[in-house]
N, C-alpha and C positions, 0 to 999 in steps of 0.2 A: 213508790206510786208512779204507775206510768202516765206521759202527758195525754190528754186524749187529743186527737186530731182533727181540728177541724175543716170540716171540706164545704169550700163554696159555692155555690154559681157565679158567673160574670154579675149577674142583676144581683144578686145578694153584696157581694163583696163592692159595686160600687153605690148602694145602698147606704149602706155601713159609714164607708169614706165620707159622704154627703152628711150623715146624722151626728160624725167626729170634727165637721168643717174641717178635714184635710181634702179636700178636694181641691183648691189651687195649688198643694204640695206637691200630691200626686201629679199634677199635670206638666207640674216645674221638673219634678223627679224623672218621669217619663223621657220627657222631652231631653233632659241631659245626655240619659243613657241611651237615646234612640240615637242622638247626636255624635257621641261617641264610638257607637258601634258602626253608624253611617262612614265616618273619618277613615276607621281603622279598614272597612271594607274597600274604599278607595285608592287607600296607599295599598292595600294588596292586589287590586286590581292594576295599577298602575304599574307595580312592579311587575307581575307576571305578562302585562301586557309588554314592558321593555323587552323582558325575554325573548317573549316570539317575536317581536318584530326583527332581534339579531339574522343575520342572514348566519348558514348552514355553514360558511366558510367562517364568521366571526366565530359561530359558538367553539366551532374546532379551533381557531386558534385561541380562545376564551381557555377552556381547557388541555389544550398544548401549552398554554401559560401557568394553569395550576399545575397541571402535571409537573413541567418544569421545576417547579416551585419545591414542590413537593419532594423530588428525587435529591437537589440540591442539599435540604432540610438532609435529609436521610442522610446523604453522605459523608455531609458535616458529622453527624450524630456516630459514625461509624467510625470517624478518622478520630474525634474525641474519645470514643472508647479504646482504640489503638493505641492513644496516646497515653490513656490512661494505663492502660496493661503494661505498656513499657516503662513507666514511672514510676508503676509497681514494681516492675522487674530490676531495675535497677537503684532501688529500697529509696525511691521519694515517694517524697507527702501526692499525693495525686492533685491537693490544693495549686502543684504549681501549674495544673491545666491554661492556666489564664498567661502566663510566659510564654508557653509554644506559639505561634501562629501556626494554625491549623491550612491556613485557604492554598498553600503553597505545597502543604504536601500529599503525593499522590499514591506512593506504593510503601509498604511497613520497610525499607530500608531506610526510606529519608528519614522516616519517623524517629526509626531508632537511632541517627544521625542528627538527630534535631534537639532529641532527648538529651542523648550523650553530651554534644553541645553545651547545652545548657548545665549540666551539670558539671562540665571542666567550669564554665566561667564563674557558676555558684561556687567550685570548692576555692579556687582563686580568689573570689573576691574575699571570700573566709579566710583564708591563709593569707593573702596579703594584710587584712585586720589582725589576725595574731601576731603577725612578724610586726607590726606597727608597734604594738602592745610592749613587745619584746625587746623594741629599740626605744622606747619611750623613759621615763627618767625613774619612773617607778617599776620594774619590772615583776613578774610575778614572783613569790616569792617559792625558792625549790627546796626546803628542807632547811637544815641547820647550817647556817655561815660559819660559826664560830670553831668550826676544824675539828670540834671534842667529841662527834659520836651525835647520835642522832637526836633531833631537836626535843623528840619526849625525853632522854635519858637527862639532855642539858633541863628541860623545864620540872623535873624530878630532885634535880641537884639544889635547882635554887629555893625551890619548896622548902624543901628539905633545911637548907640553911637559913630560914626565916623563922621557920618551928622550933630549930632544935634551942637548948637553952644555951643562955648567953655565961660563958666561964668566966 
């Protein structure tokens, strides 16, 4: 069922209001949103009036300052994908974006120089940890101590002699 629509006059519909005693609502209602949209007209007058008042020289340097801004941004974004393709290249996680300092470098030599870098001191710090490991009191364990052949064939043996029956 479709709604039907009804369509007022001004004198109808404030009519209506009056015989519902919403007529002090409406006046309260009115009055907010008239308030409101007064505010907002304001502050955008206000703003567009700062604008022009800028003098011809401000808004250019206004805009030589986003510009700036902007190219900056970009460049950054170019040298972090640089950085990134080399990270690749050289089989790291690209997570180690956040190690390089970006702000210092300027042509893809440094980069791959920055990169490399970092990956001598990461495999260092790694290998120093192993070799620690290694001199430590428990070292890893390399296979079978016990001289006799390999540590399955030994763990097969003693199986074997726990199974078999007692003579």
């Amino acid at each position: 069922m479709a709604e039907e629509k009804i369509e007022l006059t001004d004198d109808v519909f404030l009519t209506k209001i009056k015989e519902a005693n919403l007529s002090d609502y409406l006046a309260k209602y009115t009055a907010k949103i008239a308030d409101k949209r007064v505010t907002e007209g304001v502050k955008s007058y206000e703003a567009n009036r700062n604008k022009k008042d800028l003098s011809d020289k401000e808004r250019i340097e206004s805009l030589e300052t986003e510009l700036k801004e902007m190219k900056d941004n970009k460049a950054n974004d170019d040298k972090k994908t640089l950085v990134i393709a080399e990270l690749k290249k050289q089989n790291l996680s690209d997570k180690f974006l956040t190690y390089i300092k970006t702000d210092s470098l300027n042509d893809p030599s440094q980069i791959a120089e920055a990169v490399t870098n970092f990956k001598n001191d990461l495999l260092e710090a790694k290998q120093a940890e192993i070799d620690e490991k290694l001199k430590g009191k428990n070292p890893p364990l390399t296979g079978d101590k016990t001289g006799t052949g390999s540590g399955m064939e030994t763990a097969v043996r003693e199986y074997a002699k726990k199974i078999s029956p007692k003579e």
